[in-house]
PADO-97988 format. One line per 5 residues: number of its first residue (from 1); their letters; for each residue x, y, z of C-alpha. Coordinates in nm, 4 decimals. Example, Ala and Ser with C-alpha at 12.3 -4.5 7.8 and 13.67 -1.06 7.14 Angstrom:
2
1	as	1.2300,-0.4500,0.7800  1.3670,-0.1060,0.7140 .
//
This chain:
180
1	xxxxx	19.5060,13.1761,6.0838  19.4769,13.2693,5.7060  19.6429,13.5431,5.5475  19.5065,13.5203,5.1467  19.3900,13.8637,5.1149 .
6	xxxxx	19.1172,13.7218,4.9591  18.9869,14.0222,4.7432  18.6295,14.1222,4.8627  18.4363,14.4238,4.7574  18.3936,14.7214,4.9059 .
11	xxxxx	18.0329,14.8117,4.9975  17.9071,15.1131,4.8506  17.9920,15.4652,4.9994  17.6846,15.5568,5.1202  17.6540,15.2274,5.3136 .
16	xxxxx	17.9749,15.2940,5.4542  17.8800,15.6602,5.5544  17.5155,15.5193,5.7018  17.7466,15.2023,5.8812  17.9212,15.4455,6.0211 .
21	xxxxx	17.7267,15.7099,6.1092  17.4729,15.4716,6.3178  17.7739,15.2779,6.4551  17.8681,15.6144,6.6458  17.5228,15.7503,6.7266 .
26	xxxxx	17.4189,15.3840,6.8476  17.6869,15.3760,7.0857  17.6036,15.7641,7.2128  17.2899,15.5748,7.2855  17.3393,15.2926,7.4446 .
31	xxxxx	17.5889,15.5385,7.6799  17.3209,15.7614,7.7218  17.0865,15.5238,7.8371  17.3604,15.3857,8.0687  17.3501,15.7265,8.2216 .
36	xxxxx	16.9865,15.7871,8.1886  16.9184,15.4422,8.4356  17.2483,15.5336,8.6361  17.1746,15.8953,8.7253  16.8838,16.0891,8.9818 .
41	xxxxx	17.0660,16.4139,8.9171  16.9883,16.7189,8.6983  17.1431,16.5144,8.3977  16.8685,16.2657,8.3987  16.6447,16.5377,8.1878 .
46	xxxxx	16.9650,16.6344,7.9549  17.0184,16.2568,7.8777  16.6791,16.1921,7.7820  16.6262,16.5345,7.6201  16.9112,16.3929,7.3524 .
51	xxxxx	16.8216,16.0440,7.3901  16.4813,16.0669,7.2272  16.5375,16.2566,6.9149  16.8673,16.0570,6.8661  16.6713,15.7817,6.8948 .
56	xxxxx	16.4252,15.8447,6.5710  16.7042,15.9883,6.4233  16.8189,15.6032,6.4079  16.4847,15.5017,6.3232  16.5179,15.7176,6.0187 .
61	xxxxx	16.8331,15.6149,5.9148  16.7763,15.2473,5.9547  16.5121,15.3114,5.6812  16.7160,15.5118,5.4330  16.9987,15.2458,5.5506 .
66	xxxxx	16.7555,14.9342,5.4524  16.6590,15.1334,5.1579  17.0440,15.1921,5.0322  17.0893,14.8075,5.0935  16.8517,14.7085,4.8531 .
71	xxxxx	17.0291,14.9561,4.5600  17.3599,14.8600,4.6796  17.3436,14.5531,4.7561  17.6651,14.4389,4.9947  17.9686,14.2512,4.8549 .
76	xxxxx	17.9713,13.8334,4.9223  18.1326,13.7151,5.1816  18.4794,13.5463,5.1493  18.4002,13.2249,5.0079  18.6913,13.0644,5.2500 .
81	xxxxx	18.4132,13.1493,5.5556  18.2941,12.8438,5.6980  17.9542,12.7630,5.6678  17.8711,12.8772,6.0596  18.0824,13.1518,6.0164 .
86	xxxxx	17.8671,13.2541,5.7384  17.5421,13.1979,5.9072  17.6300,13.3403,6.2371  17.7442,13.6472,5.9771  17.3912,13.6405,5.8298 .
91	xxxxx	17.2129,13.6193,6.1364  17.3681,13.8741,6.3521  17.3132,14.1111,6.0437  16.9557,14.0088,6.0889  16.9304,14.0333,6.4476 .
96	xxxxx	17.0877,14.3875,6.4336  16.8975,14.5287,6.1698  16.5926,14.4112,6.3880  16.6896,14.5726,6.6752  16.7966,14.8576,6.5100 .
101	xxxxx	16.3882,14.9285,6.4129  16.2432,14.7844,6.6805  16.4501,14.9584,6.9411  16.2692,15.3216,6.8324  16.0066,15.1946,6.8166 .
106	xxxxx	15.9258,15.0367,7.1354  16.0634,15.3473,7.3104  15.8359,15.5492,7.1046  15.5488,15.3542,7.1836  15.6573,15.2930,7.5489 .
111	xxxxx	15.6747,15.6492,7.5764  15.3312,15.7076,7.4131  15.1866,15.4298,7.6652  15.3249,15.6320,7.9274  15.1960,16.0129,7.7812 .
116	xxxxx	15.5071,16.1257,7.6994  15.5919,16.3206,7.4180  15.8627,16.2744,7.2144  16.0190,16.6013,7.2108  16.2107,16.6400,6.8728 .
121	xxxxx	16.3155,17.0284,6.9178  16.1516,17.2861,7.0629  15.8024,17.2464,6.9460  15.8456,16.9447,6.7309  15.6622,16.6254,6.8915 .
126	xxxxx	15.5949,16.3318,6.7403  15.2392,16.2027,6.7539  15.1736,15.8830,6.9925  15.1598,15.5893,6.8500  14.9898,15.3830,7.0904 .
131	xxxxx	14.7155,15.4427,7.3362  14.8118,15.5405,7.6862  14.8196,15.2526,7.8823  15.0556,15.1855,8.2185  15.0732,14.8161,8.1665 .
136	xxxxx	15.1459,14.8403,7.8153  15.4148,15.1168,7.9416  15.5900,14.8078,8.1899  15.5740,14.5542,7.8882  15.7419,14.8228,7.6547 .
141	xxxxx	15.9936,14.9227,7.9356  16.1301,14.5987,8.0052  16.1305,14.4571,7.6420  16.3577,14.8243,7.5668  16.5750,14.7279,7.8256 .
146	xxxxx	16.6349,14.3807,7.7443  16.6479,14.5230,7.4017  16.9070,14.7446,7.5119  17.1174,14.4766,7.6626  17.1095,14.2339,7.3627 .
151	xxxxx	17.1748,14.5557,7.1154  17.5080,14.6070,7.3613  17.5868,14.1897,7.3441  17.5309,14.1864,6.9707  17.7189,14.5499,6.8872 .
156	xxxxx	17.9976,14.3838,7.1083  18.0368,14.0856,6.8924  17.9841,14.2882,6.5864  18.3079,14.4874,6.6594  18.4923,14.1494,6.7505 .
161	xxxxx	18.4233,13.9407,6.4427  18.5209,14.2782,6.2509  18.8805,14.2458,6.3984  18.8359,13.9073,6.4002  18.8584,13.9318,6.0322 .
166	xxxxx	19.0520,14.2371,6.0442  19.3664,14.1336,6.2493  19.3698,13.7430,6.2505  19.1811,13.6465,5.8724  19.3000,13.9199,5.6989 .
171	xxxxx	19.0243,13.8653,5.4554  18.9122,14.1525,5.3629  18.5865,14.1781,5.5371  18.6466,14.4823,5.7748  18.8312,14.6628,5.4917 .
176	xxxxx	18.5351,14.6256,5.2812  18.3294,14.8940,5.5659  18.6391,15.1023,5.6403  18.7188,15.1580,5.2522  19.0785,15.0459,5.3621 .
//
């Protein structure tokens, strides 16, 4: 257990506000889609009716998020982190920054390969972006639910390296995303 307050920078406001932001409208999702594969009542059409826009809502702000990362670029990590700490740091980043664009965007094109719209509000759609195709629909279906599940495994072990390094390091890293 270490307890040097090691001093590690805060990232920069707006990637704090996008962190956070996504954090809460990722989990709506992956609850939503709980209930969207858990439910044959009335709610099934409410769930997806939020669960679509939501979901290039994320799309968008992974963008402007990957965008804001490369103007503010996020503090070091504690030089105390052991080399596999660091690179299973670094590669979960990766992995959910991955997800977080690819997840939109297979259920936009699974829902194109199905002829679906994606029904934004009221009259807004968003064009398809793939041809309509029922096998490319399956493909697309099962990779966004195994997509889903390793989002939900990787969001889980985000939040426990956080207080990880929150409650037993106590080095600074999850006070550098909650401005604390």
């Amino acid at each position: 257990m270490s307890d040097s307050r090691e001093q590690v920078q805060a990232f920069a406001w707006s990637s704090r506000v996008l962190h956070w932001l996504m954090a809460v409208l990722i989990l709506a999702m992956l609850l939503i889609g709980i209930g969207m594969v858990s439910t044959v009542s009335d709610r099934y059409l409410t769930l997806v009716s939020w669960h679509r826009p939501i979901g290039i809502a994320l799309l968008v702000l992974v963008i402007v998020r990957l965008v804001n990362r490369l103007r503010h670029r996020p503090p070091a990590l504690p030089a105390s982190l052991a080399p596999v700490q660091r690179f299973a740091a670094l590669a979960s980043q990766a992995v959910l920054y991955g997800l977080m664009v690819a997840m939109p965007l297979v259920g936009w094109g699974m829902l194109s390969a199905a002829g679906y719209p994606i029904v934004l509000a009221g009259p807004l759609q968003l064009p398809p972006i793939l041809p309509h195709s029922p096998h490319l629909y399956a493909v697309l279906r099962e990779a966004h639910t195994v997509g889903a599940f390793l989002l939900f495994a990787v969001v889980l072990l985000h939040i426990a390296a956080a207080l990880y390094h929150g409650l037993i390091r106590r080095d600074g890293v999850l006070e550098s995303m909650t401005g604390g």
